[in-house]
Each structure stands twice: as structure tokens, then as C-alpha cells.
N, CA, C and O atoms as a DFTB+ gen file, in Angstrom:
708 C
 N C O
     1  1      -6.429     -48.036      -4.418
     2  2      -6.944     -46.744      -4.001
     3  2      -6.464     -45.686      -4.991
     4  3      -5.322     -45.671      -5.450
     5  1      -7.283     -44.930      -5.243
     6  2      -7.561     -43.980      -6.799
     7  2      -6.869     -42.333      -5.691
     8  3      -7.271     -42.167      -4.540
     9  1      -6.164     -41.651      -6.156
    10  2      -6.144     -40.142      -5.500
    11  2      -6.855     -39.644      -6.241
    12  3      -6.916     -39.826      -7.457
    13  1      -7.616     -38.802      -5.437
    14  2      -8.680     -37.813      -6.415
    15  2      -8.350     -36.187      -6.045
    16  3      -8.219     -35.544      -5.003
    17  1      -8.285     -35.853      -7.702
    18  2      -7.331     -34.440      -7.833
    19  2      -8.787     -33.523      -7.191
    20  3      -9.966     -33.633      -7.526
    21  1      -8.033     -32.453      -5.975
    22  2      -9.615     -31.335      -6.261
    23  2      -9.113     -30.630      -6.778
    24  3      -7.936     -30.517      -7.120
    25  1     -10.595     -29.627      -6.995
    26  2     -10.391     -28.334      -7.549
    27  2      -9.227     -27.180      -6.980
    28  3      -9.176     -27.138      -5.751
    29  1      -8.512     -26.466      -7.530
    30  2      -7.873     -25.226      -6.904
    31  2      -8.384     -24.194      -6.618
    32  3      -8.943     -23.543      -7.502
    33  1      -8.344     -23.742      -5.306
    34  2      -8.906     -22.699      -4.775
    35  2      -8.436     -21.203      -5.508
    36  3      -7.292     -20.841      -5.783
    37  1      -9.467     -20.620      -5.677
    38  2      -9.144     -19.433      -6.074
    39  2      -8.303     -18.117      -5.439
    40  3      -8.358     -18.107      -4.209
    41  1      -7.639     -17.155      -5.949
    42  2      -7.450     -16.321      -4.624
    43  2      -8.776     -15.480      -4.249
    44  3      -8.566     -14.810      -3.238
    45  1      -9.665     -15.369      -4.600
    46  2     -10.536     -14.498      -4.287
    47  2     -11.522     -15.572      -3.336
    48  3     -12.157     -15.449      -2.289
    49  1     -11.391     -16.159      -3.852
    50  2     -11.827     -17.637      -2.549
    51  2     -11.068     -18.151      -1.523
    52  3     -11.367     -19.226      -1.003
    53  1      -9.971     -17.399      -1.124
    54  2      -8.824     -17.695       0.022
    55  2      -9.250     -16.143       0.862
    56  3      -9.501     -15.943       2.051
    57  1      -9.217     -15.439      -0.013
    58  2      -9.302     -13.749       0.696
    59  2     -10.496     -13.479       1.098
    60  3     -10.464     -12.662       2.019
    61  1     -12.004     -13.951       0.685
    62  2     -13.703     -14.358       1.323
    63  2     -13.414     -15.269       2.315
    64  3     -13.753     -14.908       3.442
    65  1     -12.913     -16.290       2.224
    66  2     -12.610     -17.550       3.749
    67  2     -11.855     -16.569       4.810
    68  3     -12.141     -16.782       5.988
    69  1     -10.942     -15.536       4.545
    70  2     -10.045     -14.763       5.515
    71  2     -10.793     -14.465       6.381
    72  3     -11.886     -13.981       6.087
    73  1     -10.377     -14.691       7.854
    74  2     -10.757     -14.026       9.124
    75  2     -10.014     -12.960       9.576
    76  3      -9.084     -13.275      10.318
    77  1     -10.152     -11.814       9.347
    78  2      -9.351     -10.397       9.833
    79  2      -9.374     -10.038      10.987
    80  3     -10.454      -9.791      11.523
    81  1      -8.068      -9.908      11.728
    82  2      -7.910      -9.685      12.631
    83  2      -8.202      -7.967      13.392
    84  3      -7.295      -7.206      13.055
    85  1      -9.139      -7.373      14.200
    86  2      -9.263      -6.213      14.200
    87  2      -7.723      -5.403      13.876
    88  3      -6.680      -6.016      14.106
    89  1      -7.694      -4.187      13.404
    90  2      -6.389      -3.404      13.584
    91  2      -5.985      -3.278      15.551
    92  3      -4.848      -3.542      15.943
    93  1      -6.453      -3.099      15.965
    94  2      -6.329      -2.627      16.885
    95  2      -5.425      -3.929      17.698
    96  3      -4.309      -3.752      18.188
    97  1      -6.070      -5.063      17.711
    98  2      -5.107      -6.140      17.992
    99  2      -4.187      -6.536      17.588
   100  3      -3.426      -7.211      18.281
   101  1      -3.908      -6.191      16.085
   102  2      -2.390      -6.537      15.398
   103  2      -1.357      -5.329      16.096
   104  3      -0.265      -5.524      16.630
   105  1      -2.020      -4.136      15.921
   106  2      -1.904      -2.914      16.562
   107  2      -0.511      -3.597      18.032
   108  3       0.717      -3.679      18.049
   109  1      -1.417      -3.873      18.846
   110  2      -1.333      -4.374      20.073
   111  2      -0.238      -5.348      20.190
   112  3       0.525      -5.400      21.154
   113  1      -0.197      -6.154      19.111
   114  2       0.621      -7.517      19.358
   115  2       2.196      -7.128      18.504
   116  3       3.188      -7.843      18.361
   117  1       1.955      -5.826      18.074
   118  2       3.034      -5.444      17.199
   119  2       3.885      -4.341      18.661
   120  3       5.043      -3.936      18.563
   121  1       3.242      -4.140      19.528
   122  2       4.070      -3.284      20.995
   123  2       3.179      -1.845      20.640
   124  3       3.713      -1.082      21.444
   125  1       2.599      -1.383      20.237
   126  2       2.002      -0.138      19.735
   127  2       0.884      -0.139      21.047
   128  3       0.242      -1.072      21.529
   129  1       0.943       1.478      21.447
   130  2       0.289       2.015      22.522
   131  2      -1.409       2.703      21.421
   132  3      -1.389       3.105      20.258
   133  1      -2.677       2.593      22.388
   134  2      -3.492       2.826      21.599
   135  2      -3.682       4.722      21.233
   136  3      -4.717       5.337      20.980
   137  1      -2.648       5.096      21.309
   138  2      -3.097       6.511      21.172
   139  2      -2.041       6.755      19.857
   140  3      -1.993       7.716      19.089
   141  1      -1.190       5.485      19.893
   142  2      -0.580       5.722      18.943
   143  2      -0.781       5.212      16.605
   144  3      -0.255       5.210      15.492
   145  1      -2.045       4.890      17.504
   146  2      -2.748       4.000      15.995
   147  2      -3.817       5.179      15.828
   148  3      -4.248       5.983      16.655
   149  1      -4.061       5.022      14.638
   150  2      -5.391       6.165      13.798
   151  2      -6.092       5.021      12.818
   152  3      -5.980       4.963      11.593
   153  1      -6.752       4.238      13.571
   154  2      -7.549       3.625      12.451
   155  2      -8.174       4.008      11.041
   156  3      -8.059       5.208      10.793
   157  1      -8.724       3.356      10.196
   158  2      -9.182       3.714       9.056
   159  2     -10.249       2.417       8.772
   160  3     -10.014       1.378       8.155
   161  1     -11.124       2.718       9.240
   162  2     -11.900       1.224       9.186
   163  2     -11.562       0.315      10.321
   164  3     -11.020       0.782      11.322
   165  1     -11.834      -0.898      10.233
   166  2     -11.314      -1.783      11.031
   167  2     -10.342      -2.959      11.112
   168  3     -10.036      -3.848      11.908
   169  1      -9.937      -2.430       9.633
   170  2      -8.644      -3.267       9.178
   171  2      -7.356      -2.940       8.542
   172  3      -6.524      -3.640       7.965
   173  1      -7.423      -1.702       8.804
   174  2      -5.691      -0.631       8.126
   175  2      -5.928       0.822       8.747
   176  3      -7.051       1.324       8.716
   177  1      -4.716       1.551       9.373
   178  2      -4.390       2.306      10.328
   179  2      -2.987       2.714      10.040
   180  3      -2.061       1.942       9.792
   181  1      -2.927       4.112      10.106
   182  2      -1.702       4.495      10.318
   183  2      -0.818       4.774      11.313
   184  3      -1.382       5.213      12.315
   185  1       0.530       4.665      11.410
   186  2       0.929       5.089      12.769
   187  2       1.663       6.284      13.202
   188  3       2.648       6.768      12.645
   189  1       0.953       6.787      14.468
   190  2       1.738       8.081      14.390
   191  2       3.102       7.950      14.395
   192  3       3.742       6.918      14.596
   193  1       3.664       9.460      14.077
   194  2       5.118       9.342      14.250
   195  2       5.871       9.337      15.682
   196  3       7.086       9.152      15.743
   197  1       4.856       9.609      17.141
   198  2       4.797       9.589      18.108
   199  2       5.897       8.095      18.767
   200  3       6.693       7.992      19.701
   201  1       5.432       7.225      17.786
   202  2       5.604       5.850      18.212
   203  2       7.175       5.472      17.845
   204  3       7.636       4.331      17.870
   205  1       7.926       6.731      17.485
   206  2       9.008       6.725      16.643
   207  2      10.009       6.695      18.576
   208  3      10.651       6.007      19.370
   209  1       9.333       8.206      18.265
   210  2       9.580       8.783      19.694
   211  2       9.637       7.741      20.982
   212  3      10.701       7.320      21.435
   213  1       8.777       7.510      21.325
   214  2       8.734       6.527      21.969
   215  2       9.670       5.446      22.431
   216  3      10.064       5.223      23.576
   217  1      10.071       4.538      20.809
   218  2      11.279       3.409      20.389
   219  2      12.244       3.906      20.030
   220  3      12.918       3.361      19.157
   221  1      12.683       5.325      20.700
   222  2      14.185       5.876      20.015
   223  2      15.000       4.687      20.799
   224  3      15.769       3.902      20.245
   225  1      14.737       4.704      21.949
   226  2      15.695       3.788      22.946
   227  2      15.464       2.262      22.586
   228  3      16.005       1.366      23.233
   229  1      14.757       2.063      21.680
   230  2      14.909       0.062      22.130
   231  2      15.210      -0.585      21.011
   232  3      14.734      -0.277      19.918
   233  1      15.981      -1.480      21.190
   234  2      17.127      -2.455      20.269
   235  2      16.472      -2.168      18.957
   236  3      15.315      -2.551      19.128
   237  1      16.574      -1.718      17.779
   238  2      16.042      -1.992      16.414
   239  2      16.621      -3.119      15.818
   240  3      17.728      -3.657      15.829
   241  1      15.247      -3.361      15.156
   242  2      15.079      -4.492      14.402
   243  2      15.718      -4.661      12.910
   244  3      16.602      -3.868      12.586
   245  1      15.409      -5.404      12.234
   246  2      15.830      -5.654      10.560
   247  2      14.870      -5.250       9.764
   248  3      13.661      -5.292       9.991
   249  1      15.677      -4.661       8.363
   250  2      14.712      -4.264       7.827
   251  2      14.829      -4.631       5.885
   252  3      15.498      -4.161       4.965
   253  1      14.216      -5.257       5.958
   254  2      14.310      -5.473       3.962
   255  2      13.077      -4.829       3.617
   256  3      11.941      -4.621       4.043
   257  1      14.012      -4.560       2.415
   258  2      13.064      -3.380       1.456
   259  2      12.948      -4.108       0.004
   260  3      13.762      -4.165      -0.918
   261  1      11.922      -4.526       0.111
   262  2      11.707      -4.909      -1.424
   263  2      11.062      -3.447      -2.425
   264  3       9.959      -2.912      -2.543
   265  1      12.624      -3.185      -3.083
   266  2      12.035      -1.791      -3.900
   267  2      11.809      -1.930      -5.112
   268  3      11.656      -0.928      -5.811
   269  1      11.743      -3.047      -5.579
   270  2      12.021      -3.322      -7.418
   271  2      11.912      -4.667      -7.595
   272  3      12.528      -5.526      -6.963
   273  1      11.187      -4.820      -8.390
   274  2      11.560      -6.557      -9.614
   275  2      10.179      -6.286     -10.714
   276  3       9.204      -5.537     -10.771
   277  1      10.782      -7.392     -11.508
   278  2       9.656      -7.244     -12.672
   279  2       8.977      -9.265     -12.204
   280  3       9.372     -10.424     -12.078
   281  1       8.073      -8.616     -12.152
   282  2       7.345      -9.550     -11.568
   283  2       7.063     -11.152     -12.687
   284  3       7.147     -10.947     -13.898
   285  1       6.791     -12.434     -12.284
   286  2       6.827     -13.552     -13.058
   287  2       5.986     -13.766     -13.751
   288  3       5.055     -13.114     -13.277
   289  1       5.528     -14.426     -14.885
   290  2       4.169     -14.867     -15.501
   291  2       3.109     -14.733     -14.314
   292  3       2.220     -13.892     -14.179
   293  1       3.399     -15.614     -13.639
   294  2       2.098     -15.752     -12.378
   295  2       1.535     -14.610     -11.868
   296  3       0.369     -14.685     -11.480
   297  1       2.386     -13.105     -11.752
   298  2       2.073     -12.347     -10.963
   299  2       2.730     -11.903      -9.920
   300  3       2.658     -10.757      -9.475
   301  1       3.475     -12.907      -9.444
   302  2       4.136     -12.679      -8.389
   303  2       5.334     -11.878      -8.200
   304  3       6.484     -12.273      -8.394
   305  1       4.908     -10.479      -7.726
   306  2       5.830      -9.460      -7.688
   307  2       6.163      -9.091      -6.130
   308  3       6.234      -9.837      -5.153
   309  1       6.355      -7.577      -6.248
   310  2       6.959      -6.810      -5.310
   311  2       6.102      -7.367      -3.653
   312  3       6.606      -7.826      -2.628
   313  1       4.558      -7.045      -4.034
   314  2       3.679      -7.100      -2.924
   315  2       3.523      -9.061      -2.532
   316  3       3.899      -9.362      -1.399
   317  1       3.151      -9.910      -3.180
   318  2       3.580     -11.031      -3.468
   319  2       4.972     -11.266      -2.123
   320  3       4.879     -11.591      -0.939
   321  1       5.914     -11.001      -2.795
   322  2       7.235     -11.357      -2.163
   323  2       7.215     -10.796      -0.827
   324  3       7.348     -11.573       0.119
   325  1       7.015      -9.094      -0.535
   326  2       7.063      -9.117       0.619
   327  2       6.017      -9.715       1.746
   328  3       6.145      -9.800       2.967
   329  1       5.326      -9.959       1.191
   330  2       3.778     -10.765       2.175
   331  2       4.753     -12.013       2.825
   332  3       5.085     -12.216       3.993
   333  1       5.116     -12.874       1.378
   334  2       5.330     -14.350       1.930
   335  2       6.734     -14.244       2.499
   336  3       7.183     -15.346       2.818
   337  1       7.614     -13.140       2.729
   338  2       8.722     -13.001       3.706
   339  2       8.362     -12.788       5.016
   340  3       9.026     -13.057       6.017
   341  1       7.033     -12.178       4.933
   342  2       6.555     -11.937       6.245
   343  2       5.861     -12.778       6.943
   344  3       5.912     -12.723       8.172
   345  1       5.192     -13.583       6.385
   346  2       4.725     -14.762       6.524
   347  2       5.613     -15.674       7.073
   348  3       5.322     -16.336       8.069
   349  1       7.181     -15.796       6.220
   350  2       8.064     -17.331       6.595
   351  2       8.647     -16.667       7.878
   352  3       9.146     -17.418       8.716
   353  1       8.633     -15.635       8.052
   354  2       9.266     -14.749       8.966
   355  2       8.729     -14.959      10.789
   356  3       9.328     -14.860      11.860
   357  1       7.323     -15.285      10.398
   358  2       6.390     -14.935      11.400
   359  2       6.328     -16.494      11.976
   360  3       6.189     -17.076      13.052
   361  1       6.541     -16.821      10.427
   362  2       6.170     -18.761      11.110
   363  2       7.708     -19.441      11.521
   364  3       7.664     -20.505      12.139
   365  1       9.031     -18.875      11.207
   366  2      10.148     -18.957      12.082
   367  2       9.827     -18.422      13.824
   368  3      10.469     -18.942      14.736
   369  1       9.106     -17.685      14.014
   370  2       9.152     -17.144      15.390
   371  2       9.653     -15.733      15.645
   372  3       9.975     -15.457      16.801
   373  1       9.745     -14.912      14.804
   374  2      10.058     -13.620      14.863
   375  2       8.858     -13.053      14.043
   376  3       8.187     -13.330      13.048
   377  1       9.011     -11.679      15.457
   378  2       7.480     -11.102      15.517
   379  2       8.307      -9.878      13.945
   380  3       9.322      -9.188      14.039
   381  1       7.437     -10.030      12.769
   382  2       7.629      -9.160      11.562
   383  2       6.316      -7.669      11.651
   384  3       5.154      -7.754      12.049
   385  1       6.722      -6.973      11.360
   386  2       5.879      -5.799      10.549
   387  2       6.102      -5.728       8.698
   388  3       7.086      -5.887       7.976
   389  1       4.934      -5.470       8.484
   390  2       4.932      -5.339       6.648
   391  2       4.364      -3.927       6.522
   392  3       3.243      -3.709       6.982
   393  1       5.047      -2.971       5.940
   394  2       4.939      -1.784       5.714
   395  2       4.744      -1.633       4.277
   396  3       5.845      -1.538       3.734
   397  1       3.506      -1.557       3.211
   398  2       3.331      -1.384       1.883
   399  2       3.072       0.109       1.592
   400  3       2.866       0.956       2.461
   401  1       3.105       0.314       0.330
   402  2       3.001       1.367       0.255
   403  2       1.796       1.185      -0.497
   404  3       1.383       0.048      -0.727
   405  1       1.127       2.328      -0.946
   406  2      -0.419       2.355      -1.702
   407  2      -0.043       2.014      -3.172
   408  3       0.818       2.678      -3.748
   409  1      -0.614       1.093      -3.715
   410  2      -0.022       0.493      -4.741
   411  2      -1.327       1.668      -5.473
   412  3      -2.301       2.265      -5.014
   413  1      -0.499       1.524      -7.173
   414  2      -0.766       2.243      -8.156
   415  2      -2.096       2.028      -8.502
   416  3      -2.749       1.199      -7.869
   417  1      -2.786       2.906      -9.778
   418  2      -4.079       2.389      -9.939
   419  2      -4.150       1.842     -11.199
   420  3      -5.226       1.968     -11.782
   421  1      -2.956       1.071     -11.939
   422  2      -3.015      -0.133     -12.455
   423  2      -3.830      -1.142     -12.678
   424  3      -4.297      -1.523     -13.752
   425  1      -4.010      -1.640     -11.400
   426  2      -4.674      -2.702     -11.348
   427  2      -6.077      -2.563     -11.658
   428  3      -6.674      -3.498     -12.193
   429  1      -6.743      -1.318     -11.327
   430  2      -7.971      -0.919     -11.426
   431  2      -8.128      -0.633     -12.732
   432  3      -9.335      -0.420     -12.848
   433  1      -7.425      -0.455     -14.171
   434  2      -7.548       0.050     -15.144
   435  2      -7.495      -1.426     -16.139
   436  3      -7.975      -1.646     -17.251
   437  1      -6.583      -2.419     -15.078
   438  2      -6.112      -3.634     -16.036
   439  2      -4.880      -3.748     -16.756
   440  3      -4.701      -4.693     -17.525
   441  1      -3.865      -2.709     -16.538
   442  2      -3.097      -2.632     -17.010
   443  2      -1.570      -3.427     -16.471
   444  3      -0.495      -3.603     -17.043
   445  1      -2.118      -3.816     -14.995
   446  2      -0.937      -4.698     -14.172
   447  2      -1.717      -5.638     -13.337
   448  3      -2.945      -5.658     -13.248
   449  1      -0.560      -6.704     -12.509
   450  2      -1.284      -7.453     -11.760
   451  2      -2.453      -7.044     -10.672
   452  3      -3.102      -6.080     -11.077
   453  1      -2.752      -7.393      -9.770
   454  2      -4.120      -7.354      -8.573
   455  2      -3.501      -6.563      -7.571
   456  3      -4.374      -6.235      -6.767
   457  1      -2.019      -5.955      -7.145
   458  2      -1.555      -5.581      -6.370
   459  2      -1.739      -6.122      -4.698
   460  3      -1.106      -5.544      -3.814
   461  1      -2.394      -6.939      -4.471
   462  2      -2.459      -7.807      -3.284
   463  2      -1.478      -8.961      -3.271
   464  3      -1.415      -9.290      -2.087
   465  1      -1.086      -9.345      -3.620
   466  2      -0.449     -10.869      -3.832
   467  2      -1.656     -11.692      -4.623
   468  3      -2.502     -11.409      -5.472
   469  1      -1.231     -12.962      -3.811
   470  2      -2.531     -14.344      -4.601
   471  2      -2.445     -15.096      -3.554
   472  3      -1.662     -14.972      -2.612
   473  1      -3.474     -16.096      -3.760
   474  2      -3.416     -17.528      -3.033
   475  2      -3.263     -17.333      -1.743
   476  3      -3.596     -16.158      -1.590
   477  1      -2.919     -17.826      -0.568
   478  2      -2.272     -17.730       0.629
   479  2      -1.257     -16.643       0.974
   480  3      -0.958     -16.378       2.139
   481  1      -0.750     -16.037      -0.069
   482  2       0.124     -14.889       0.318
   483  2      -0.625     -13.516      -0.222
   484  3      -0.177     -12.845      -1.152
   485  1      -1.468     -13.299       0.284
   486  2      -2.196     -11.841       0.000
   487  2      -2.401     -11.015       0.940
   488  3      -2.359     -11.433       2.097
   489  1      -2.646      -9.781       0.703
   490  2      -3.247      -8.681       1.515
   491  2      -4.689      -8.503       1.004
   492  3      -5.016      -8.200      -0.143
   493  1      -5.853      -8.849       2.521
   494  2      -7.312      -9.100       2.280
   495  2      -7.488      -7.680       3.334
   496  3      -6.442      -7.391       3.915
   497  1      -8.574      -6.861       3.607
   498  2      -9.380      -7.423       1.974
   499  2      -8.347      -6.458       0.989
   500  3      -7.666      -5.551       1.468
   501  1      -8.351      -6.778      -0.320
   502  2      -7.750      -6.195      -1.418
   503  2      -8.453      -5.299      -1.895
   504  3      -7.747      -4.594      -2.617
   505  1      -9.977      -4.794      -1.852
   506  2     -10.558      -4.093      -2.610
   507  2     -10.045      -2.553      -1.732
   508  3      -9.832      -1.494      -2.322
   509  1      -9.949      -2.702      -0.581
   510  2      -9.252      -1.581       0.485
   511  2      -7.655      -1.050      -0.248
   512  3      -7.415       0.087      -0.655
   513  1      -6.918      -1.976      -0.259
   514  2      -6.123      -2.124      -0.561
   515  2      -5.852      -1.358      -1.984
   516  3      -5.181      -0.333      -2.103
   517  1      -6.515      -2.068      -3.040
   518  2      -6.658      -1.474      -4.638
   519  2      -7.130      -0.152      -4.938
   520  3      -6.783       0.388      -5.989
   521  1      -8.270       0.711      -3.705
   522  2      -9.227       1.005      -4.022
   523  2      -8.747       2.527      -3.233
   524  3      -9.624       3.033      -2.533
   525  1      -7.619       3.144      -3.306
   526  2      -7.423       4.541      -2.584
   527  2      -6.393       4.142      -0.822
   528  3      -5.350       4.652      -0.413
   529  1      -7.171       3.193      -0.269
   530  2      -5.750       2.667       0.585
   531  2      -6.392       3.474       1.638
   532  3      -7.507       3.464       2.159
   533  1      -5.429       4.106       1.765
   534  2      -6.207       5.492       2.958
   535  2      -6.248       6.953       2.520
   536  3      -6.215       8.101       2.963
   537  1      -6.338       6.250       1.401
   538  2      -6.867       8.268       0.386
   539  2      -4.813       8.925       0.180
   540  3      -4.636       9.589      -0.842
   541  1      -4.128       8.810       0.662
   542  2      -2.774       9.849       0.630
   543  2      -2.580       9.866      -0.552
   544  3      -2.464      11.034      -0.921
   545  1      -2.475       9.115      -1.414
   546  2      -1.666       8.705      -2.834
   547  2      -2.441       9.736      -3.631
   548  3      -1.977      10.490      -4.487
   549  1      -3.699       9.648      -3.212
   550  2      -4.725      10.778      -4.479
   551  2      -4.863      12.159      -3.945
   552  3      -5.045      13.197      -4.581
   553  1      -4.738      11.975      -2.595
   554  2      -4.396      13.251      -2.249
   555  2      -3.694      14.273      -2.730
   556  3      -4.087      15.423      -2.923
   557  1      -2.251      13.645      -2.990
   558  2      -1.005      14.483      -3.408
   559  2      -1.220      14.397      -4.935
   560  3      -0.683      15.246      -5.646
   561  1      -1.939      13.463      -5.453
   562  2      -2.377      13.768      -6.811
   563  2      -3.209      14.797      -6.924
   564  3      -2.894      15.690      -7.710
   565  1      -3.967      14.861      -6.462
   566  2      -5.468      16.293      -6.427
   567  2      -4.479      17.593      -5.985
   568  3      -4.641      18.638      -6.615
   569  1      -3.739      17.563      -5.210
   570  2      -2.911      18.351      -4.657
   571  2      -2.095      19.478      -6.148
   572  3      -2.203      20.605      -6.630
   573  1      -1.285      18.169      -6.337
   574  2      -0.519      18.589      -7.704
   575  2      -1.111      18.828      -8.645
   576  3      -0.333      19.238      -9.507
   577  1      -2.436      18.790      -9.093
   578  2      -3.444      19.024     -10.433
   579  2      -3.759      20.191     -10.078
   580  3      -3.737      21.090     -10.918
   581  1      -4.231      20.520      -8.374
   582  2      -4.787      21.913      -7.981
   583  2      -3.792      22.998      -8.567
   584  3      -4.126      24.049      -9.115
   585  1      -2.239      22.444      -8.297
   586  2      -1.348      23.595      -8.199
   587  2      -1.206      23.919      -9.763
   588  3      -1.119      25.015     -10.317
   589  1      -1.209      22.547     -10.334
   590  2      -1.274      23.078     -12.050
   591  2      -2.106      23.625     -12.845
   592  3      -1.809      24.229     -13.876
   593  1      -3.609      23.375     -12.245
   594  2      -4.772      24.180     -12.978
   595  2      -4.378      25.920     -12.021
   596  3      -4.945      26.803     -12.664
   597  1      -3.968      26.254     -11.346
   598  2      -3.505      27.495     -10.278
   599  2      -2.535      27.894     -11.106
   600  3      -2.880      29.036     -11.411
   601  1      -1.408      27.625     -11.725
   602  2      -0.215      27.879     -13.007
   603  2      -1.510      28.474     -14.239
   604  3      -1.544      29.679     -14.486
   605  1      -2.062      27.943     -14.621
   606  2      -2.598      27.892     -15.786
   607  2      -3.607      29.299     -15.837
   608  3      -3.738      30.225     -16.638
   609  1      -4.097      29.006     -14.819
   610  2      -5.342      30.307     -14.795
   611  2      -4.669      31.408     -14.558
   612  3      -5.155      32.423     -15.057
   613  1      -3.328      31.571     -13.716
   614  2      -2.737      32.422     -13.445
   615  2      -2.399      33.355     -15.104
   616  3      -2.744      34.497     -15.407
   617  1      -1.534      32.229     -15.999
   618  2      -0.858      32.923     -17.187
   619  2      -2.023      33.258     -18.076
   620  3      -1.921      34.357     -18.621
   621  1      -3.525      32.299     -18.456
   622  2      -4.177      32.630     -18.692
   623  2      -4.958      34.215     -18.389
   624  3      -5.334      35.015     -19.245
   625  1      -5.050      34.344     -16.902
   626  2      -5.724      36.001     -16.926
   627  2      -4.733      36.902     -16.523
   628  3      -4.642      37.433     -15.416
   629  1      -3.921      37.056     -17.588
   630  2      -2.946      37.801     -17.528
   631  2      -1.251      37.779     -17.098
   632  3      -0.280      38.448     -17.452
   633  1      -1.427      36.818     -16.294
   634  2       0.297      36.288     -15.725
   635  2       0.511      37.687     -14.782
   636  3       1.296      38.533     -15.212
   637  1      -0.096      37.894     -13.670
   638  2       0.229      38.889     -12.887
   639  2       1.411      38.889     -11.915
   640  3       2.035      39.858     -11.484
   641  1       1.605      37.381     -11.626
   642  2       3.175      37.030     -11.333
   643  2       4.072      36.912     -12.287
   644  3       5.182      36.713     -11.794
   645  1       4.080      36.942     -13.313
   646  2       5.292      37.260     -14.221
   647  2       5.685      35.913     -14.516
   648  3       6.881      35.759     -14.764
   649  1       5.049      35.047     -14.540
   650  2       5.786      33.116     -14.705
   651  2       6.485      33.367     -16.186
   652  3       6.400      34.196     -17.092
   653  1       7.007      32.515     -15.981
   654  2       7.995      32.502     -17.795
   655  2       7.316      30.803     -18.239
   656  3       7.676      29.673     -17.911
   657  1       6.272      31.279     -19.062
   658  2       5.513      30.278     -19.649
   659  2       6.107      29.729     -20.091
   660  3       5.606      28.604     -20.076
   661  1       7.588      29.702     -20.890
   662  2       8.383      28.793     -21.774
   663  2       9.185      27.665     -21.122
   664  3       9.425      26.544     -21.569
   665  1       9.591      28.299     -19.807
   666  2      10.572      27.467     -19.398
   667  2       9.770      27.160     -17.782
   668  3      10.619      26.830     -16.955
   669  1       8.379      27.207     -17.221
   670  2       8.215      26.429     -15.933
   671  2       7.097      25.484     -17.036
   672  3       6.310      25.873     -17.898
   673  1       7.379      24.413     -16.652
   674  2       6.217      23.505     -16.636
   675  2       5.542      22.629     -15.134
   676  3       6.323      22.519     -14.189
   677  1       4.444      22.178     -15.017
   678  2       4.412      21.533     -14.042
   679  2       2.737      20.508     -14.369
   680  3       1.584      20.936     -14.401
   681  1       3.233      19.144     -14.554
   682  2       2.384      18.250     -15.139
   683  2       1.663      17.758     -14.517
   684  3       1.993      17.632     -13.338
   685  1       0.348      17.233     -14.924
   686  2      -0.615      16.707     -13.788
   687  2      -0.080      15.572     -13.642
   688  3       0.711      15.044     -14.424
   689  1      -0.624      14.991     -12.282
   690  2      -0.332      14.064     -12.089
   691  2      -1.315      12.152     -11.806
   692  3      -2.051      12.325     -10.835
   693  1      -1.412      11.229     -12.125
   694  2      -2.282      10.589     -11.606
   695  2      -1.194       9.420     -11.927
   696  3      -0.547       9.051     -12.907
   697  1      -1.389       8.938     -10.186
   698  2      -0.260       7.700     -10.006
   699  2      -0.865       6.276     -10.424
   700  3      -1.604       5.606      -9.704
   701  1      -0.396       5.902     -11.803
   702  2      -0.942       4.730     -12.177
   703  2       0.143       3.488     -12.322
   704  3      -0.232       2.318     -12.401
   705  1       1.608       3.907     -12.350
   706  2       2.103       2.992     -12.295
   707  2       2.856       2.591     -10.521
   708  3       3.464       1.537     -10.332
């Protein structure tokens, strides 16, 4: 009897097979009351700070912070690592939360990995994910460009606040790494 090698699944062919669970039910299975979720679609939601309030009183949990590494040939970095902790975490029997932050727009330029993970350890869908998140990250970017083109026009028609052009600077911003 011969073993016959298959093909390897792709990650973008693991993350199309994904069945997503509504937010509202992870929501649910995580102890979260429904007034306390703000959906964004039907698969990522923020939580109020209400819910803080709420769990001042009950036992807290553990918390690892993956804040740093330089990630391997493969890819496998920051987002990578914390997925599949949460994963071995979940399949020990302890109920985990994964809290990411809006990854950079790197990935969209080509300049870094996919920012989802890969293979079996990803965040699907990823194009959500890659693609603004829930808008905050560009927000405070548009935010900070507003306030610097607002500097500029100011010294430009005249400097009627008196700025000391030499010594304030304030740089645009666009979060790519």
C-alpha cells in the first residue's frame, strides 16, 4: 500500500471553507449582555465600556499581551501567535477572549505579512480585518492630517495666533506600520 501525498490547503482556502459564527453569539458565549455589544457587520463589534462596569465585581481573568516579535520566514508573527494561544487555550477548556488591535496598512501596500495569521490559525474574514477594521485607526489618522492642514493654513494666512513656525511641528500621519 502506496501513501498518497495531497495537495496543501491554502490559507485563503481554509478562511472561504470558514463558517462564522454571528457576533452576537460569540458576543453571548463570552457573558456579554446585548446592549452591551455595537455590532459592525455581522462578524466584529465593539464593546462598550459599560461592560467594564458591570464586571468590576467578578473574579478577573488572565491576561497575555503579545506586544512585540519580529515575525519568522513563514509569517508567523504577533497576530499568528495570539490566535493559536487562543485557540490551545479554548481547546484546554478555558473560555479565552482575543482582543487585536487594527493592524497597519502594510499589508495592503505589500510591504509586510497578511496581518490575519495563516492556515488554521487566522482571523476570517481577513479582508474586514486588513481593510479599515472598524474605521478608528483612520479616523485618528484623518483626525491628525485635519489638525495639520488647520497649523498650516493658519501660518499661511497670516499666523493670527502667533504659532512659532520654527519650533511647533506637527506631522501627518498614516498608520502603515
Amino acid at each position: 500500500m502506496c501513501a498518497v501525498a495531497k495537495e496543501p490547503i491554502s490559507s485563503l482556502e481554509i478562511a472561504q471553507e470558514a463558517e462564522l459564527a454571528p457576533i452576537e453569539a460569540i458576543a453571548e458565549r463570552a457573558g456579554l449582555e446585548p446592549d452591551e455589544v455595537e455590532p459592525y457587520g455581522r462578524y466584529k463589534a465593539k464593546i462598550n465600556l459599560a461592560a467594564l462596569e458591570r464586571l468590576a465585581g467578578v473574579a478577573q481573568g488572565k491576561l497575555i499581551c503579545v506586544a512585540g516579535m519580529t515575525p519568522t520566514r513563514a509569517g508567523e508573527g504577533k497576530t499568528t501567535t495570539s490566535v493559536a494561544l487562543t485557540q490551545g487555550l479554548g481547546a484546554i477548556g478555558r473560555r479565552p477572549v482575543l482582543c487585536l488591535r487594527e493592524p497597519s496598512l502594510g499589508p495592503v501596500f505589500g510591504i509586510k505579512g497578511g496581518a490575519a495569521g495563516g492556515g488554521y490559525t487566522q482571523v476570517v474574514p481577513m479582508e474586514d480585518l486588513n481593510l479599515h477594521f472598524t474605521g478608528d485607526i483612520h479616523a485618528i489618522g484623518a483626525a491628525n492630517n485635519l489638525l495639520a492642514a488647520m497649523l498650516d493654513a493658519s501660518i499661511l494666512h497670516g499666523n493670527r495666533h502667533h504659532l512659532d513656525a520654527l519650533n511647533i511641528t506637527w506631522r501627518r500621519a498614516v498608520d502603515i506600520n
